[in-house]
N, C-alpha and C positions, 0 to 999 in steps of 0.2 A: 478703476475696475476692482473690485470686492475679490477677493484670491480666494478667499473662502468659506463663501457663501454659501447657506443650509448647511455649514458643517458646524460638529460640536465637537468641544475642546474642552478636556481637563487642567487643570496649571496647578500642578501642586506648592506649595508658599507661594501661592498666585495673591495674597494681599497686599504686601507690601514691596518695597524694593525690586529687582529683576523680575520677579516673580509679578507686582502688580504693570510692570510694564510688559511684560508675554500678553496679559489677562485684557490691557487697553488695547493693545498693537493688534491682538487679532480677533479683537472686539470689531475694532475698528477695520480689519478686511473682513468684515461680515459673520465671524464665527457666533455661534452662541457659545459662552461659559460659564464652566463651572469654578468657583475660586473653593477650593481645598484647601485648609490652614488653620492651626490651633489656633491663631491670632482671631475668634469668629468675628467680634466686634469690627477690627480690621478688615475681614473679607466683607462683611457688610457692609461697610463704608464705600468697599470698592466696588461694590454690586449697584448702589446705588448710584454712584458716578457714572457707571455703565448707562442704567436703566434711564439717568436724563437724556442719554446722547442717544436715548431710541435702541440701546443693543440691549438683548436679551442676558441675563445673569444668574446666577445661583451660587449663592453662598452655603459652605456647606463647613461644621466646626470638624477637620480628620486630623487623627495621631494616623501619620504616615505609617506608625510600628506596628498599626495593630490592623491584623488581619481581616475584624470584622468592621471598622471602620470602613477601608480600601474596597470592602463588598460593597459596602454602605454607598460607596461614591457611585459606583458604577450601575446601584441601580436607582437612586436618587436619580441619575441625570438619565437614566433611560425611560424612565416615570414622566420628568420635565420634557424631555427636548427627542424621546424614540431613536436615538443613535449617539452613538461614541465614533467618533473619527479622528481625534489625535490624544495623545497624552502627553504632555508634558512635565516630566520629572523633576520640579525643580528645588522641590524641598530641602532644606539644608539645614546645617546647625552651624549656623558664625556668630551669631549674637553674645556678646562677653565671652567671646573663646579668647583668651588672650594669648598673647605669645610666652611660651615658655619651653625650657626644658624636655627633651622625650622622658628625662627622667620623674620628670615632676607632672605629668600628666595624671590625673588620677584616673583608675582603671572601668572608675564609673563614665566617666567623661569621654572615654577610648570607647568601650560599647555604647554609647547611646550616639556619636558620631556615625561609626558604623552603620549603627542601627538605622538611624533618617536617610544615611544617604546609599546606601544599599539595598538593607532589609527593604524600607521604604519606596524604592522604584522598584524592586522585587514584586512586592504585596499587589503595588498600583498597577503592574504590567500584569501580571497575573486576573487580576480582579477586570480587567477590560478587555484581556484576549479573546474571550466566546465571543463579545460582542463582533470586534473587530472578524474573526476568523466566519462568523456568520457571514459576513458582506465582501468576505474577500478583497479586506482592503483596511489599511489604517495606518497610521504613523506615530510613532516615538519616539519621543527628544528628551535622551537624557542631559541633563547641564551636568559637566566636569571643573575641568578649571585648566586654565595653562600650569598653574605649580604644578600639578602631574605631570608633566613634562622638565620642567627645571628646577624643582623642590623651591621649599619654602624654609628655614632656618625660624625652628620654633612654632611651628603647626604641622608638626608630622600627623598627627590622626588624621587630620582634614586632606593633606594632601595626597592621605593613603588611601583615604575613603574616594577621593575624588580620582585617585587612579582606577581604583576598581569598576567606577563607573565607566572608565572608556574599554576595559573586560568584559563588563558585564554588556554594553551595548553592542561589540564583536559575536560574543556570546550568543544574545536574544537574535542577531542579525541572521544568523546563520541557521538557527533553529525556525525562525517568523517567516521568512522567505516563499516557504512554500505557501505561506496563505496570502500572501499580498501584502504582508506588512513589513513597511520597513520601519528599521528602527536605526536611529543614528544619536549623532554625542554634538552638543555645541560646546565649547570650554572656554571661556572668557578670560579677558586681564584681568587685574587689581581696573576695578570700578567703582565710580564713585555713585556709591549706593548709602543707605542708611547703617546700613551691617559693616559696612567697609567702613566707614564713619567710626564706628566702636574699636578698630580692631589699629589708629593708628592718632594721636596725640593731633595732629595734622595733617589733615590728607594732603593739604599743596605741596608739602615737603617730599611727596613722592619721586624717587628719582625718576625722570621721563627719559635721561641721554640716551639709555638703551633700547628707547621706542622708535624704531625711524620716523614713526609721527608726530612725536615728540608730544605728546599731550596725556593726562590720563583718561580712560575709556567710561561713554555715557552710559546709562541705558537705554538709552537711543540709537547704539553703536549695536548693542547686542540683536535688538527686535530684529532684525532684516534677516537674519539669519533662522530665527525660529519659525517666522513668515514662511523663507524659502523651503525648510525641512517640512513644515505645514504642508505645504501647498501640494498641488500636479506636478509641478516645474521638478520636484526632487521623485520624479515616482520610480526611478532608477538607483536612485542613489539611497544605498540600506551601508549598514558598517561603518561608516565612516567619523571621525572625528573634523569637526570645522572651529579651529582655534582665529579667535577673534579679540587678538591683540595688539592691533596696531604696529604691528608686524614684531613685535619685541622677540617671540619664538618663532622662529622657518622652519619649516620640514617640508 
């Protein structure tokens, strides 16, 4: 069964990494989407991967930071596909972020963090609400990260930024409510992604003891999750954070 069928979905860094597994997984339960991402080369790639397996796609070149882009998005796919029904926030900035010092971060590198992974689901959440609040209905998933929960030693901006996201999805939850929309937080492990790839000499070397599952997380692990916030199945469920760490954090 297709969970969600005739609906249309945004993914923001929907080309590559988590971001291209959102844009296949719920391709693949029927949605049509939009792949959002500087990477455009990249989102086309993925669009067209889509377009052999028969799913509908759009590739679109957005700076999450910038405000007329994030317009751009929302009416590009209302042009293509006549509705907006989930967004997906999943934009980020990890590539060559390496580990270092709070001292030694440079202050350019502190706002443009910010900027992707706040500013940037700000803009996007913004730029699709009329749509959504016309149909009395829509959904929002911002991606966090479990370090906002247990820090990270040598990516505080990242970890800061990706706190603010599970704020900011509280935040929009409480305010969206009254039109039908919920908005909620998925926040993953250490994944073994392409950006995870850059950020560690060896990924195997990952300590797993502290994982009761003892393995590190796919992006196959994360898709079910975003599915379920997608779907009917979550039409209740607004605010919430859904950490998906092979149980490493409990709450």
């Amino acid at each position: 069964m297709e969970r969600l069928k005739n609906k249309t979905a945004i993914i923001t860094g929907g080309a590559r990494g988590l971001g291209k597994a959102f844009s296949l997984a719920l391709a693949e339960q029927g949605a049509k989407v939009v792949i959002a991402d500087l990477m455009h080369e990249e989102a086309m790639k993925t669009a067209r991967d889509l377009e052999e397996k028969g799913c509908a796609a759009l590739p679109l070149r957005v700076d999450v930071t910038s405000e007329s882009d994030t317009m751009m998005i929302a009416k590009e796919t209302m042009e293509a596909f006549g509705r907006i029904d989930i967004l997906v926030n999943n934009a980020a900035m990890v590539y060559g972020v390496g580990r270092k010092s709070f001292t030694e971060i440079p202050v350019t590198e502190w706002d443009r963090m910010m900027s992707v992974s706040l500013k940037g689901s700000f803009l996007c959440a913004k730029a699709v609400f009329p749509e959504m609040k016309k149909r009395n209905r829509g959904k929002i998933i911002n991606i966090s990260s479990e370090t906002a929960f247990t820090g990270s030693n040598g990516f505080l901006h990242y970890v800061t930024s990706k706190g603010g996201v599970i704020s900011f999805t509280r935040s929009l939850a409480a305010e969206l409510g009254q039109y039908g929309i919920c908005v909620n937080c998925v926040a993953p492990g250490f994944t073994d992604t392409e950006a995870a790839r850059t950020l560690t000499d060896d990924i195997n070397k990952y300590d797993v003891s502290l994982t009761p599952l003892r393995r590190l997380g796919l992006p196959e692990d994360i898709v079910g999750s975003v599915i379920f916030l997608s779907s009917n199945d979550s039409d209740f469920i607004t605010g919430q954070t859904l950490v998906v760490d092979g149980g490493r954090y409990m709450h």
